[in-house]
C-alpha positions in Angstrom: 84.0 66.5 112.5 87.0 66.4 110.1 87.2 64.2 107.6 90.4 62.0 107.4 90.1 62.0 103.5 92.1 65.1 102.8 90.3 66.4 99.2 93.4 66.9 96.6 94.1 70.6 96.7 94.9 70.0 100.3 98.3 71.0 101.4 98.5 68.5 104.6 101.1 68.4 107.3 101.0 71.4 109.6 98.5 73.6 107.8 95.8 71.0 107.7 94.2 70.6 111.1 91.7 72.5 113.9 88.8 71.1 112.1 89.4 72.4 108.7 91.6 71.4 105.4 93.7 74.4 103.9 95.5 74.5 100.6 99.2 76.2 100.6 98.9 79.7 99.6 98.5 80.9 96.4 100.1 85.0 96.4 99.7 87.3 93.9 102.3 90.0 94.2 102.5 93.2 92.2 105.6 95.4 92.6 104.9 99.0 94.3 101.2 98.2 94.7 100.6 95.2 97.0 99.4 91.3 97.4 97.0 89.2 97.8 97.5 85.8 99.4 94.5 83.2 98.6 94.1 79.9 100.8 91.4 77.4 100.0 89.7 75.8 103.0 86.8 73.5 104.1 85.6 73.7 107.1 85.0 70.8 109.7 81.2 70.7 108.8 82.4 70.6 105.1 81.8 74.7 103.5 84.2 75.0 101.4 85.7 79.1 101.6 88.0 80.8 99.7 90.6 82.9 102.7 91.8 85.8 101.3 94.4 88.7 103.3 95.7 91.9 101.1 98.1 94.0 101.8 97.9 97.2 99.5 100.8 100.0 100.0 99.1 102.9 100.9 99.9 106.8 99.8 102.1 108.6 102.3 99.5 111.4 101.7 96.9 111.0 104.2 93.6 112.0 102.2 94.9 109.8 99.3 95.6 106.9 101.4 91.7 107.3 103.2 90.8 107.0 98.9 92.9 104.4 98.6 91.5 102.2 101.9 87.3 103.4 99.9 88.5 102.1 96.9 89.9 98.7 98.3 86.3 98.6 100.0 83.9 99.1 97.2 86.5 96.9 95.2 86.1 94.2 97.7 82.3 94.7 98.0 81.8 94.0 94.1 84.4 90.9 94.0 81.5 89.7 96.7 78.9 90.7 95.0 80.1 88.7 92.3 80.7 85.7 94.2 77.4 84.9 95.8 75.7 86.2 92.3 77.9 83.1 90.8 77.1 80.9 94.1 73.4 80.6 92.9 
């Protein structure tokens, strides 16, 4: 169940509800390449989760685009990686 306490990074109002408390958005935007978007959220059971959507421009070249989409992948893979090596 949701706890009514809403922890201080929460951004309240219309973004906090269905069980779960969510920060505003933090984005990270860099010109001709992309962003990232982060959003901090517990769930109702209490995990706490970091949300994250990218949106990369891709290559109007097809092959370099597919190398673009690996590298995002393996990129995303270690940032993981990294994450749950930190989690414990």
């Amino acid at each position: 169940m949701l706890s009514t306490a809403h922890p201080p990074w929460c951004a309240r109002g219309h973004r906090c509800g269905l069980g779960e408390h969510r920060s505003a958005p933090h984005v990270v935007q860099v010109a001709g390449v992309g962003r990232a978007v982060l959003t901090r959220v517990r769930g109702a059971g209490g995990r706490e989760h970091a949300e994250v959507l990218v949106r990369l421009e891709l290559a109007g070249h097809e092959p370099r685009a597919r190398w673009q989409l690996g590298m995002l992948l393996a990129g995303m893979g270690r940032v993981l990686g990294r994450a749950r090596a930190l989690r414990g």
